[in-house]
DRENPA-3360 file (N, C-alpha, C; in nm, 2 decimals, always signed):
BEGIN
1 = XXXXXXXX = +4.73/+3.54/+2.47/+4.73/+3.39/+2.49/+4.67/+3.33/+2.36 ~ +4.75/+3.21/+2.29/+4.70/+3.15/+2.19/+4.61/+3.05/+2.20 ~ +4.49/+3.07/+2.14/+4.42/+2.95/+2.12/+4.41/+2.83/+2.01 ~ +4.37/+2.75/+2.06/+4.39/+2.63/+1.98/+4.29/+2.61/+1.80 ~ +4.34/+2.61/+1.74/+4.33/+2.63/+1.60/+4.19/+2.50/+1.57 ~ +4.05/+2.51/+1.59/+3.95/+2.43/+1.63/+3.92/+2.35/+1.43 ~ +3.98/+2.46/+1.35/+3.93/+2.35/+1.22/+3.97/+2.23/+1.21 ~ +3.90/+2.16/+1.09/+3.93/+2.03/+1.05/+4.07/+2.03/+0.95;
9 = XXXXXXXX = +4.17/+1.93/+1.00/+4.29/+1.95/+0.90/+4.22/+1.91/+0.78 ~ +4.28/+1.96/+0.64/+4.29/+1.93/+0.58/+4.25/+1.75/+0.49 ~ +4.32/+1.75/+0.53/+4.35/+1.55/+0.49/+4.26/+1.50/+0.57 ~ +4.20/+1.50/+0.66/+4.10/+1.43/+0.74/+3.95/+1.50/+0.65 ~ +3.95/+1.56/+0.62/+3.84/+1.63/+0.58/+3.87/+1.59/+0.38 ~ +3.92/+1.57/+0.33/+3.96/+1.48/+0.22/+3.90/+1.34/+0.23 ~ +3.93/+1.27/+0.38/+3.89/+1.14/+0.37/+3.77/+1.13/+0.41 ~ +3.70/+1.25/+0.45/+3.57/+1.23/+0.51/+3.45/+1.20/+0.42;
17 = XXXXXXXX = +3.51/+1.30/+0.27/+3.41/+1.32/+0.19/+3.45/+1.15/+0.12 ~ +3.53/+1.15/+0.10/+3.61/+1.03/+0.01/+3.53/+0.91/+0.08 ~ +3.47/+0.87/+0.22/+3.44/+0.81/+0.28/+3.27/+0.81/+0.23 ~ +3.21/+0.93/+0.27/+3.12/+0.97/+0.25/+3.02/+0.93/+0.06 ~ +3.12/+0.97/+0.04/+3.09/+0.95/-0.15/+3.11/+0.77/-0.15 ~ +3.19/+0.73/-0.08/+3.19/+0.62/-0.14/+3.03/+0.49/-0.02 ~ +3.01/+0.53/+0.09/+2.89/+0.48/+0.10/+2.77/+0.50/+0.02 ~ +2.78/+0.63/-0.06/+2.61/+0.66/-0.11/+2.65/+0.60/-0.25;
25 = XXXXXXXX = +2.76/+0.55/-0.27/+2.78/+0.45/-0.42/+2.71/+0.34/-0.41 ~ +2.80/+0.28/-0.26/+2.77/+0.14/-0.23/+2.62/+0.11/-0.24 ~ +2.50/+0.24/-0.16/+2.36/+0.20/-0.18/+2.29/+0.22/-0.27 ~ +2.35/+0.32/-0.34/+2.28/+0.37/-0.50/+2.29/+0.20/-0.61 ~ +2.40/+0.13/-0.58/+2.47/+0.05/-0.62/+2.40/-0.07/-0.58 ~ +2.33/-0.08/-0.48/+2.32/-0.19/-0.44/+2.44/-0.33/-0.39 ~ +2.49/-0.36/-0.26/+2.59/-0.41/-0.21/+2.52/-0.55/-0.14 ~ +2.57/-0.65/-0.11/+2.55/-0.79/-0.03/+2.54/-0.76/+0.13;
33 = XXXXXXXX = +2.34/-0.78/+0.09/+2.29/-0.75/+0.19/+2.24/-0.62/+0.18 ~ +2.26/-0.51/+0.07/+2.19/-0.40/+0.12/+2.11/-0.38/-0.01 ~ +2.02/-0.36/-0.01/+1.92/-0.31/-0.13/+1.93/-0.20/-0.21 ~ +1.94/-0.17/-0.36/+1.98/-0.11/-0.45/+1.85/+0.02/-0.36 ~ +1.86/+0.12/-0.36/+1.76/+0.26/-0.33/+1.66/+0.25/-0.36 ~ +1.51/+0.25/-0.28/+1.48/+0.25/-0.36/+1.35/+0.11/-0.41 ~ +1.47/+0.02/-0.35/+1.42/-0.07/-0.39/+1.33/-0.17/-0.26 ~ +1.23/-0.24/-0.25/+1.21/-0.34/-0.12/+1.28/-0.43/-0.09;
41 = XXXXXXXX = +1.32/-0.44/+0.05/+1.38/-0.56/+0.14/+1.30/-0.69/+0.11 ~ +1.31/-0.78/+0.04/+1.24/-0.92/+0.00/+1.21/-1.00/+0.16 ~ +1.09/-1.02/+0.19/+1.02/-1.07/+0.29/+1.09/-1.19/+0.35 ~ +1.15/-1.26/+0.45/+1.12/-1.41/+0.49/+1.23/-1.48/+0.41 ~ +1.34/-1.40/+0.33/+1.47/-1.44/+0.29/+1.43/-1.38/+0.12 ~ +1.49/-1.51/+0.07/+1.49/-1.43/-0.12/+1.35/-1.46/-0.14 ~ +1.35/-1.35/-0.24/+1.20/-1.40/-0.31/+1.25/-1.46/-0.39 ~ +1.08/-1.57/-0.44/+1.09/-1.65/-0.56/+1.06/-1.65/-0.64;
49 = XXXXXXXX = +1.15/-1.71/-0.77/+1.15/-1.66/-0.90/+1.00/-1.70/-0.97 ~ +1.01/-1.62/-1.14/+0.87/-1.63/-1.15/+0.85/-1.48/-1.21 ~ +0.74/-1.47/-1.30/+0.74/-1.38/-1.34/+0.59/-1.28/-1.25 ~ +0.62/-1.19/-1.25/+0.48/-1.09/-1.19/+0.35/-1.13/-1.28 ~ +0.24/-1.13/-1.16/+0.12/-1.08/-1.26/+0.06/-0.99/-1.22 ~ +0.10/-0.89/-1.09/+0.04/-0.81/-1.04/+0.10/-0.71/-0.98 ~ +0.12/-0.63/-0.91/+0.20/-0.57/-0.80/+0.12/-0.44/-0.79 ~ +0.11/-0.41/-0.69/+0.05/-0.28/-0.60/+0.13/-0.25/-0.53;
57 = XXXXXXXX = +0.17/-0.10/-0.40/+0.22/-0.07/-0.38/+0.12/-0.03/-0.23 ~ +0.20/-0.05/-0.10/+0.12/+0.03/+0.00/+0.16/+0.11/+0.08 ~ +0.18/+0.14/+0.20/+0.23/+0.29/+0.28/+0.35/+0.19/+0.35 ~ +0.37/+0.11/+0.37/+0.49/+0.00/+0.41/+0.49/-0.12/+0.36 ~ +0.44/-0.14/+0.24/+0.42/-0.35/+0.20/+0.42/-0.28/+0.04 ~ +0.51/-0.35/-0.04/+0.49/-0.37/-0.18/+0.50/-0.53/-0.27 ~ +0.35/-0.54/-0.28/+0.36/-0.68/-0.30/+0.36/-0.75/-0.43 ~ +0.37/-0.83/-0.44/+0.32/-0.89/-0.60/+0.27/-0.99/-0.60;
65 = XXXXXXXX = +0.16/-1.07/-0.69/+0.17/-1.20/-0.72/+0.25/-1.27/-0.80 ~ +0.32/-1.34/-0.81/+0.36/-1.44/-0.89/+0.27/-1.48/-1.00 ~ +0.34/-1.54/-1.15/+0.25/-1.59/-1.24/+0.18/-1.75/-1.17 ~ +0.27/-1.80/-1.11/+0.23/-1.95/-1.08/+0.11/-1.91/-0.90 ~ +0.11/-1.84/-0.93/-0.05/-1.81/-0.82/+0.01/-1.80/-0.67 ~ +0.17/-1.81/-0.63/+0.23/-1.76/-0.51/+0.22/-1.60/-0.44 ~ +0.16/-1.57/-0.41/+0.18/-1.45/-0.35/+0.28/-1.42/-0.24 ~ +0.34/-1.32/-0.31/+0.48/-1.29/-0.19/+0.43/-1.13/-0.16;
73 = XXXXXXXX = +0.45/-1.08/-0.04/+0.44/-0.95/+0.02/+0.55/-0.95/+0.04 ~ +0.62/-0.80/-0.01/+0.78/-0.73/+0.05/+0.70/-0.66/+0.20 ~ +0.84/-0.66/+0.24/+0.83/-0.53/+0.34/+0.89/-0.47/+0.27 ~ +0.88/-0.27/+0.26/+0.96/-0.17/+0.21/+1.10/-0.17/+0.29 ~ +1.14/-0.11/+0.17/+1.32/-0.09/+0.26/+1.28/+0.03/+0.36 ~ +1.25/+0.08/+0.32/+1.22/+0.20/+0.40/+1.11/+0.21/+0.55 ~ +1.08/+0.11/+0.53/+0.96/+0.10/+0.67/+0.95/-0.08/+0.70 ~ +1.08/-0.12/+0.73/+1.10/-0.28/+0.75/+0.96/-0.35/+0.86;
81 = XXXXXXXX = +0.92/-0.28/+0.94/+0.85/-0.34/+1.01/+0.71/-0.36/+1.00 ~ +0.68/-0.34/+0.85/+0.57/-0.37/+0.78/+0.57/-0.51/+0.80 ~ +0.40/-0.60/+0.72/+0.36/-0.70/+0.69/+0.48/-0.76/+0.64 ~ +0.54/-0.91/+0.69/+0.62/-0.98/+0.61/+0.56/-1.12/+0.61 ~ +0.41/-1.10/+0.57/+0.37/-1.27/+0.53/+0.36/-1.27/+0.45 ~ +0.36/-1.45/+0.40/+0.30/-1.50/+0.26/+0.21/-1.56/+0.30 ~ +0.15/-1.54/+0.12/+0.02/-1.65/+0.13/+0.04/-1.71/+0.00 ~ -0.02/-1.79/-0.02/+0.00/-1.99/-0.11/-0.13/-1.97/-0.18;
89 = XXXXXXXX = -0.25/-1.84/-0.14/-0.35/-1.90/-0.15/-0.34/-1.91/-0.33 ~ -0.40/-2.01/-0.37/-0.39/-1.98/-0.50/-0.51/-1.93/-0.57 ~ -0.62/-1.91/-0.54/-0.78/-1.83/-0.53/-0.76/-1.71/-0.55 ~ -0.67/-1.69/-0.51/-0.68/-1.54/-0.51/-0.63/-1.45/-0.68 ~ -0.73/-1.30/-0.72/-0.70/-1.32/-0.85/-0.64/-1.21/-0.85 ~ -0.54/-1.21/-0.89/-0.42/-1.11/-0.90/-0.45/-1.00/-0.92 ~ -0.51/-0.98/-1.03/-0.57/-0.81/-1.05/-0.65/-0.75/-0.97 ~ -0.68/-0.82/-0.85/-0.79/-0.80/-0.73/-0.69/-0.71/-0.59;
97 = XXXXXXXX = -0.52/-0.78/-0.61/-0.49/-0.78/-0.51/-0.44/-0.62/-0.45 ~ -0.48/-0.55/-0.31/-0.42/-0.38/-0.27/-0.36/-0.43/-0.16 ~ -0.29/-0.33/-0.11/-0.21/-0.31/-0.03/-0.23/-0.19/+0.03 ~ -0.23/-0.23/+0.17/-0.32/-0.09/+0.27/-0.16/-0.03/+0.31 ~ -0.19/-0.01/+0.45/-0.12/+0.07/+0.53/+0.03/-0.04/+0.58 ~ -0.07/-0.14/+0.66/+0.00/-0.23/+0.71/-0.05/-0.37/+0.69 ~ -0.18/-0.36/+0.56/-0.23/-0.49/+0.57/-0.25/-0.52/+0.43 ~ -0.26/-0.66/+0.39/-0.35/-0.65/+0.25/-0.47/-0.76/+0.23;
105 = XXXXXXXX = -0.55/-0.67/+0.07/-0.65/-0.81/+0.06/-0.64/-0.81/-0.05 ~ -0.70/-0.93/-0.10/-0.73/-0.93/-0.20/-0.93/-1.02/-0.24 ~ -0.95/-1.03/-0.37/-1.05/-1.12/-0.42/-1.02/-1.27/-0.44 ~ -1.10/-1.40/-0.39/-1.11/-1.48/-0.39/-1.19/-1.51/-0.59 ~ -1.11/-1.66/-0.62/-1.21/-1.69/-0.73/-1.37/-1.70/-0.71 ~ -1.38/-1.75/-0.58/-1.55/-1.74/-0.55/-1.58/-1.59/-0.50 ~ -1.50/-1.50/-0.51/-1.58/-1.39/-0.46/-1.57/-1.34/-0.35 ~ -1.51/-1.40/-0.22/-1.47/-1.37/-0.10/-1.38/-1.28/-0.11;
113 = XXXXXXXX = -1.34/-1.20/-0.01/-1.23/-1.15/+0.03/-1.15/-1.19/+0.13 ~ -1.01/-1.24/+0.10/-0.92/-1.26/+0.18/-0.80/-1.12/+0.22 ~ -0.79/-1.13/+0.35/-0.70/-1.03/+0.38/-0.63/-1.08/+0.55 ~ -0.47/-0.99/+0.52/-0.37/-1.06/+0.64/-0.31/-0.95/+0.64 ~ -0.23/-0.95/+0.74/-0.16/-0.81/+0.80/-0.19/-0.76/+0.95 ~ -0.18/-0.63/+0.96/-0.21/-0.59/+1.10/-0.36/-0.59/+1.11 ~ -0.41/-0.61/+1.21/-0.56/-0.60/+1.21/-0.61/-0.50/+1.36 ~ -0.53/-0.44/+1.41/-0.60/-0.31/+1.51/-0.68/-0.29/+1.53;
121 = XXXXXXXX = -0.75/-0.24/+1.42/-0.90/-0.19/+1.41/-1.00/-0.24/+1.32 ~ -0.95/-0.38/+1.31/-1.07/-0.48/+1.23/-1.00/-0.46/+1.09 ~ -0.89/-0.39/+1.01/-0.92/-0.39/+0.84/-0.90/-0.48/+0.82 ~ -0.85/-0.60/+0.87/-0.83/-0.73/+0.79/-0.89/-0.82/+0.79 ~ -1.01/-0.78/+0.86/-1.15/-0.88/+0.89/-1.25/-0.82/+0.82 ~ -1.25/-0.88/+0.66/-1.39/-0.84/+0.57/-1.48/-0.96/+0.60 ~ -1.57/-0.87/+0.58/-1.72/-0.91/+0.60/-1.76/-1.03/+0.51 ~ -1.86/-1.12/+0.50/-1.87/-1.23/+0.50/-1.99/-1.24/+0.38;
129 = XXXXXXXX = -1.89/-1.15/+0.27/-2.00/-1.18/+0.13/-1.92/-1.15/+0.04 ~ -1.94/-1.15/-0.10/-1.89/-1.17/-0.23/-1.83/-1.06/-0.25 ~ -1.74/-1.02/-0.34/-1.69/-0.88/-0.39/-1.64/-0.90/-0.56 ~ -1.64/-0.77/-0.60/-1.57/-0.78/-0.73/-1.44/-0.70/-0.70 ~ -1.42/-0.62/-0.63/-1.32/-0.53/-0.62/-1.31/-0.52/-0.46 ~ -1.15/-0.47/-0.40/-1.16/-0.48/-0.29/-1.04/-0.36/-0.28 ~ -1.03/-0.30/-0.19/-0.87/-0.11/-0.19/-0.90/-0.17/-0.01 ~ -0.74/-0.18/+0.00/-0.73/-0.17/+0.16/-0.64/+0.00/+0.14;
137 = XXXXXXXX = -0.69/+0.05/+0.25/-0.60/+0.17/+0.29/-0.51/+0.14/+0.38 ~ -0.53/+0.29/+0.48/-0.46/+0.28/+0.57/-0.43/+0.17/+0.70 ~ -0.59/+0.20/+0.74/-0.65/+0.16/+0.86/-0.74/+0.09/+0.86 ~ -0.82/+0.13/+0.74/-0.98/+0.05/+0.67/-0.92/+0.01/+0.57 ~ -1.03/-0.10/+0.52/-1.05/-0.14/+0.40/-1.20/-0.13/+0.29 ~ -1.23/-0.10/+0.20/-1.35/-0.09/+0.12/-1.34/-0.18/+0.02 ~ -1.46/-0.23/+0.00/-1.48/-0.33/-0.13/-1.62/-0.32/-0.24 ~ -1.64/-0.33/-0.28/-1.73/-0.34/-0.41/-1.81/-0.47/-0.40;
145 = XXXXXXXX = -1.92/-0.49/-0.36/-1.98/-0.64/-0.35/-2.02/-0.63/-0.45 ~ -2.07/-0.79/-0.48/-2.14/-0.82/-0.64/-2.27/-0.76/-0.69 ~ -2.34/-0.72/-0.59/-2.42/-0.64/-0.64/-2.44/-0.51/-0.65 ~ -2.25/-0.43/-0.61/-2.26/-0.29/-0.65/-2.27/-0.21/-0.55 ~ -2.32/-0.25/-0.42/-2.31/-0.14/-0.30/-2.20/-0.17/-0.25 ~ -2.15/-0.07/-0.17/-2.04/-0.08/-0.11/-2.05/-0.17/+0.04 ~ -1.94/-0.23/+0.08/-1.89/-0.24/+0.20/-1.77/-0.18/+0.26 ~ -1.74/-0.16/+0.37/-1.61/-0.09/+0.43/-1.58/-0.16/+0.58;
153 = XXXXXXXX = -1.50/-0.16/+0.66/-1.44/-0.25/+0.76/-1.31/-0.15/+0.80 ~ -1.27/-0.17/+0.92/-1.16/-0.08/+1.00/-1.24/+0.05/+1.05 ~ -1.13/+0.09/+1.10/-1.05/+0.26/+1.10/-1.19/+0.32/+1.05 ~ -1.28/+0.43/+1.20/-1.34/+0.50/+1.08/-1.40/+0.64/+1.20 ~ -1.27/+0.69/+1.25/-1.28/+0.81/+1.30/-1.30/+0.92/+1.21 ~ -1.31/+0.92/+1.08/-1.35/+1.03/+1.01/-1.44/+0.98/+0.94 ~ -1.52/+0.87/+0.97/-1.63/+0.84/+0.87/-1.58/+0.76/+0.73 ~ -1.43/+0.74/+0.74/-1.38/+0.65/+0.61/-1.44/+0.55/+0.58;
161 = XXXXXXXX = -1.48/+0.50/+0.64/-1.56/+0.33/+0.68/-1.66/+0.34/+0.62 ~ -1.78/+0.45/+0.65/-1.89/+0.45/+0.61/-1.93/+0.51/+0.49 ~ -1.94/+0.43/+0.40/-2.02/+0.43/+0.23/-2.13/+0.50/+0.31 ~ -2.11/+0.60/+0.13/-2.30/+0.62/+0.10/-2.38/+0.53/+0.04 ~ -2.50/+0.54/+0.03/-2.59/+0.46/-0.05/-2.55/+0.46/-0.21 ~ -2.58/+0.36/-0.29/-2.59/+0.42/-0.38/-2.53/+0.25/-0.46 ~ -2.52/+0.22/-0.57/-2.43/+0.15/-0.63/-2.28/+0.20/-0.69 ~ -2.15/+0.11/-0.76/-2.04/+0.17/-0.76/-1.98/+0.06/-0.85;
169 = XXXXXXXX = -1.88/+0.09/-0.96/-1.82/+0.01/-1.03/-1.66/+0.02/-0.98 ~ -1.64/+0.14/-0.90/-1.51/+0.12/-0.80/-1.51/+0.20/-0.70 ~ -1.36/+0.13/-0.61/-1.39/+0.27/-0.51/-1.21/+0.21/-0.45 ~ -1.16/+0.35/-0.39/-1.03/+0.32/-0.33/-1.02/+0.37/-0.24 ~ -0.97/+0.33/-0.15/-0.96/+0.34/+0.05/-0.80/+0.44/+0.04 ~ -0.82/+0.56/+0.08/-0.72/+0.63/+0.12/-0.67/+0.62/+0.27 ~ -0.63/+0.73/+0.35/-0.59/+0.71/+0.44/-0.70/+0.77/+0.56 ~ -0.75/+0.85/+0.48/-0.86/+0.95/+0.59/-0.96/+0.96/+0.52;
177 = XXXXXXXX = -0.96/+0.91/+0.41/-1.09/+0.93/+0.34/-1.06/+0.81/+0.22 ~ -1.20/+0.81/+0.15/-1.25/+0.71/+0.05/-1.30/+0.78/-0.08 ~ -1.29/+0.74/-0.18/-1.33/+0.78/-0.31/-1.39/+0.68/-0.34 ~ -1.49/+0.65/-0.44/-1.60/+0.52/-0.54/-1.64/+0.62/-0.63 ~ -1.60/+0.53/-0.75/-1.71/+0.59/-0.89/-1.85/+0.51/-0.88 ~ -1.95/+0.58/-0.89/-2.05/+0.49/-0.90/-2.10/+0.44/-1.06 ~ -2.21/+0.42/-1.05/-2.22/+0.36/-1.19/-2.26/+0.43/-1.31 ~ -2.33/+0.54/-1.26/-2.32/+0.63/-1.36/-2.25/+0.74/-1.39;
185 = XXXXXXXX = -2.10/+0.69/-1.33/-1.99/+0.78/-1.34/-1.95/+0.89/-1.25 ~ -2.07/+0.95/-1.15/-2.02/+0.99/-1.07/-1.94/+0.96/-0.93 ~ -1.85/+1.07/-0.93/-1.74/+0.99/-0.81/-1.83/+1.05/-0.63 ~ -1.79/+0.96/-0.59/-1.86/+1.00/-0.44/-1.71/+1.00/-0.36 ~ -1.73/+1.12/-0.25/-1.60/+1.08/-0.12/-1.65/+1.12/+0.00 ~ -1.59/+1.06/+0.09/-1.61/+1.08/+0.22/-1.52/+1.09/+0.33 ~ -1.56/+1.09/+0.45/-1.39/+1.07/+0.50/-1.37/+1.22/+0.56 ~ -1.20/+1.23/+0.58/-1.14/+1.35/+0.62/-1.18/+1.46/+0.53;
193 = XXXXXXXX = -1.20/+1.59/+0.55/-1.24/+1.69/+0.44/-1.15/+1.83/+0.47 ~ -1.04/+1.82/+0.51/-1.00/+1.90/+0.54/-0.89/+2.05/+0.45 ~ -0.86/+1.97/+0.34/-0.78/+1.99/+0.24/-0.87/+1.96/+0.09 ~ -0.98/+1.98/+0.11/-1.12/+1.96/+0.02/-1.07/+1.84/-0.07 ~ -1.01/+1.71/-0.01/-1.02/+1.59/-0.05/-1.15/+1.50/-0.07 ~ -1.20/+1.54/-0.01/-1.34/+1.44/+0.00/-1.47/+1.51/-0.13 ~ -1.41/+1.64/-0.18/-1.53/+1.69/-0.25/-1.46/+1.72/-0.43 ~ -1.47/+1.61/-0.43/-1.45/+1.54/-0.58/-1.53/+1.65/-0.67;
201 = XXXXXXXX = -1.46/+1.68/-0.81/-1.51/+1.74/-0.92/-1.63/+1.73/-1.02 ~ -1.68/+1.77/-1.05/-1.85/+1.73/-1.17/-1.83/+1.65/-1.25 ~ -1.90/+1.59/-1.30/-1.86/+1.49/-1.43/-1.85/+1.36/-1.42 ~ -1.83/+1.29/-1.50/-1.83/+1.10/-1.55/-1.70/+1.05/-1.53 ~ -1.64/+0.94/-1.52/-1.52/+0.90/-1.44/-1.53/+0.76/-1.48 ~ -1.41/+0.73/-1.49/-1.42/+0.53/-1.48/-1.31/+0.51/-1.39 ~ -1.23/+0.58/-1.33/-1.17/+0.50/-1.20/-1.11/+0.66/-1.13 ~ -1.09/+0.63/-0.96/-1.10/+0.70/-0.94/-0.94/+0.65/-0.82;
209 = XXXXX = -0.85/+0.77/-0.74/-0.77/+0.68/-0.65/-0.76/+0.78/-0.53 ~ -0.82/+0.73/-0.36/-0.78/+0.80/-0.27/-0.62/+0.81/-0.28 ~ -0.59/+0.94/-0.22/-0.47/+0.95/-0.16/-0.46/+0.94/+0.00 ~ -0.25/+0.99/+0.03/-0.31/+0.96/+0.18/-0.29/+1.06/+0.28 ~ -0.37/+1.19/+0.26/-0.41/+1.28/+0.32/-0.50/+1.29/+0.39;
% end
């Protein structure tokens, strides 16, 4: 008894690839309405023109300030359901501004921290004093107050939230853990320890960056 011949003809399997090759053009390419690879889905319709004075990058939000003091948040192409607000504030100073998980903050000209996004676990509710520096992560956020000790806010099932003593000229909010240089160069971490992230190397340092392990 004969059975029926189950391959792909020929010519169909020609148009498949032919089909195929010509979608990953169209997105490598960038097409109307689809984003060049790669690239972020612009928040709340087009973004506005203007030149950058900042941009950070976060686990779903890549944001920029504008020169003229607009702040615009992308959502990623890749994780659309990130933060898609703006903020006008014009206080806020560009080189201040991070981008966490799902939220961001930045520094006020008087020193405050302002932050918007998801707020679950409190990261977008900083505390109610001055800062020079501010790293949102994932879930937490950490900041540098003016007088050098740390603050932290969110997410702190592994102890990310909670600074050591000590003073700090930076510090950056990972995802499970935290890094800070302090002032005389040593780096301090805390947090998840599982992949010996948290136990930083000997020596003097001027900036230091959690990852998000």
């Amino acid at each position: 008894m004969r059975t029926r011949d189950s391959a792909i003809p020929v010519g169909l399997a020609v148009a498949l690839v032919i089909a195929f090759i010509s979608v990953l053009a169209l997105i490598a390419a960038g097409g109307p309405g689809i984003p060049r690879y790669g690239e972020p889905a612009a928040a709340e319709g087009a973004v506005p023109g203007g030149n950058s004075a900042a941009i950070t990058s976060g686990d779903s939000l890549q944001p920029a300030l504008s020169a003229d003091g607009r702040y615009v948040a992308f959502a990623s192409a890749a994780s659309p359901s990130g933060d898609r607000s703006l903020s006008d504030d014009p206080t806020l100073l560009s080189h201040t501004i991070s981008a966490g998980g799902r939220h961001t903050c930045g520094v006020r000209t008087d020193g405050t921290v302002a932050c918007w996004g998801w707020n679950d676990y409190g990261q977008a509710t900083p505390p109610a004093s001055t800062f020079t520096q501010v790293s949102a992560g994932d879930y937490h956020t950490c900041g540098v107050m003016t007088d050098g000790t740390l603050a932290c806010w969110g997410w702190n099932d592994y102890g990310q939230a909670t600074p050591p003593a000590g003073t700090f000229s930076q510090v950056s909010a990972g995802c499970y853990h935290t890094c800070g240089v302090m002032t005389d160069g040593i780096l301090a971490c805390w947090g998840r320890h599982v992949e010996g992230q948290a136990a930083p190397p000997a020596g003097a340092f001027t900036q230091v960056s959690a990852g998000w392990i």
